[in-house]
ROKE-438729 format. One record per residue (C-alpha): x, y, z. Coordinates in steps of 0.25 Angstrom, whole numbers, padded with zeros to 4 digits. Layout:
! ROKE-438729
<xx->X&yy->Y&zz->Z>
...
//
This chain:
! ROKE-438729
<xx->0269&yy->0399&zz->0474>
<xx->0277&yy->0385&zz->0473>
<xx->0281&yy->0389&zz->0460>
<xx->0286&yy->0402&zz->0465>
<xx->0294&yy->0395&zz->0477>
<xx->0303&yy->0387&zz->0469>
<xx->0304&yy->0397&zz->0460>
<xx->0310&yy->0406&zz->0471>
<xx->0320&yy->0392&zz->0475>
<xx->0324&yy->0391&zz->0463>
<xx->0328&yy->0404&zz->0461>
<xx->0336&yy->0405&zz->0476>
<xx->0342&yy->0391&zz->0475>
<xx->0346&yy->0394&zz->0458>
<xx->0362&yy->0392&zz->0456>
<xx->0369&yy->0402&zz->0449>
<xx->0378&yy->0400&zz->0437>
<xx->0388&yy->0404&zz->0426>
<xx->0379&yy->0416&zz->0417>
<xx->0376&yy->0413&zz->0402>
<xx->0378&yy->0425&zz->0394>
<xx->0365&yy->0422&zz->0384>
<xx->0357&yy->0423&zz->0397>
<xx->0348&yy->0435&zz->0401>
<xx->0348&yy->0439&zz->0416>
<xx->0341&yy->0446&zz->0426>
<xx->0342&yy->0447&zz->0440>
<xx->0328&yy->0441&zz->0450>
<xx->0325&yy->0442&zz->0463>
<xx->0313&yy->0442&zz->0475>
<xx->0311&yy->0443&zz->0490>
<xx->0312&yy->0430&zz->0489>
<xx->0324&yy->0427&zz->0481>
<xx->0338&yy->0432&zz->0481>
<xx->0342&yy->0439&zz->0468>
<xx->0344&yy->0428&zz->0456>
<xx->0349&yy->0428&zz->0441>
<xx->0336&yy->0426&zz->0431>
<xx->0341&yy->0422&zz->0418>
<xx->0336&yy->0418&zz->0403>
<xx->0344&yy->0407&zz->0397>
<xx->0346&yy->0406&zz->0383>
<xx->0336&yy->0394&zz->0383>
<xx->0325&yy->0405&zz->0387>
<xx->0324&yy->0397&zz->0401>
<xx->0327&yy->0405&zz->0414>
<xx->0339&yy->0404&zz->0422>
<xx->0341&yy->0408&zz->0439>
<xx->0356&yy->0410&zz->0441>
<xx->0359&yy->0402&zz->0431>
<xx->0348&yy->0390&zz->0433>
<xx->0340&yy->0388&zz->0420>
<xx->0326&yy->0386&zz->0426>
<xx->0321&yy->0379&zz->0415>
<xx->0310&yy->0389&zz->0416>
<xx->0308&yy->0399&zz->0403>
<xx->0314&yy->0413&zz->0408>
<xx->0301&yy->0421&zz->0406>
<xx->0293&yy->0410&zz->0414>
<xx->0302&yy->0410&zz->0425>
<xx->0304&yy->0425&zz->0425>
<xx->0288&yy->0428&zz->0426>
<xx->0289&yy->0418&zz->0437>
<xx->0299&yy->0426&zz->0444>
<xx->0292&yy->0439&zz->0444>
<xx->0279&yy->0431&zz->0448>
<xx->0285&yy->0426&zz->0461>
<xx->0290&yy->0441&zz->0463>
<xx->0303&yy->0440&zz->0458>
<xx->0309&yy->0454&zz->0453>
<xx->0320&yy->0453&zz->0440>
<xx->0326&yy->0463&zz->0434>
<xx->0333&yy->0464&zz->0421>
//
């Protein structure tokens, strides 16, 4: 449950930046959260409005859906 809430305050409080053009994007959101950019990086880490996370992208993507996130394509 911690987990998941600074998950969520990340994701609401993440800066957005200029887009990268060897990046693959998808669009996120929840009831809890307003919509944000999911990206993977060309270093295979995840990205949320241009944030690295540091966090592999598929990790951080199955975290998402876990805490009831919904991304499409």
């Amino acid at each position: 449950m911690k987990k998941t809430i600074l998950l969520l305050l990340f994701v609401i409080t993440a800066l957005a930046c200029d887009k990268d053009d060897e990046r693959t994007c998808r669009f996120c959101s929840s009831d809890q959260t307003p919509e944000f950019e999911l990206c993977r990086e060309s270093n295979g880490n995840a990205s949320v409005n241009g944030e690295d996370t540091g966090t592999s992208y598929e990790v951080y993507l199955d975290d998402l859906v876990e805490a009831g996130a919904s991304c499409g394509n």
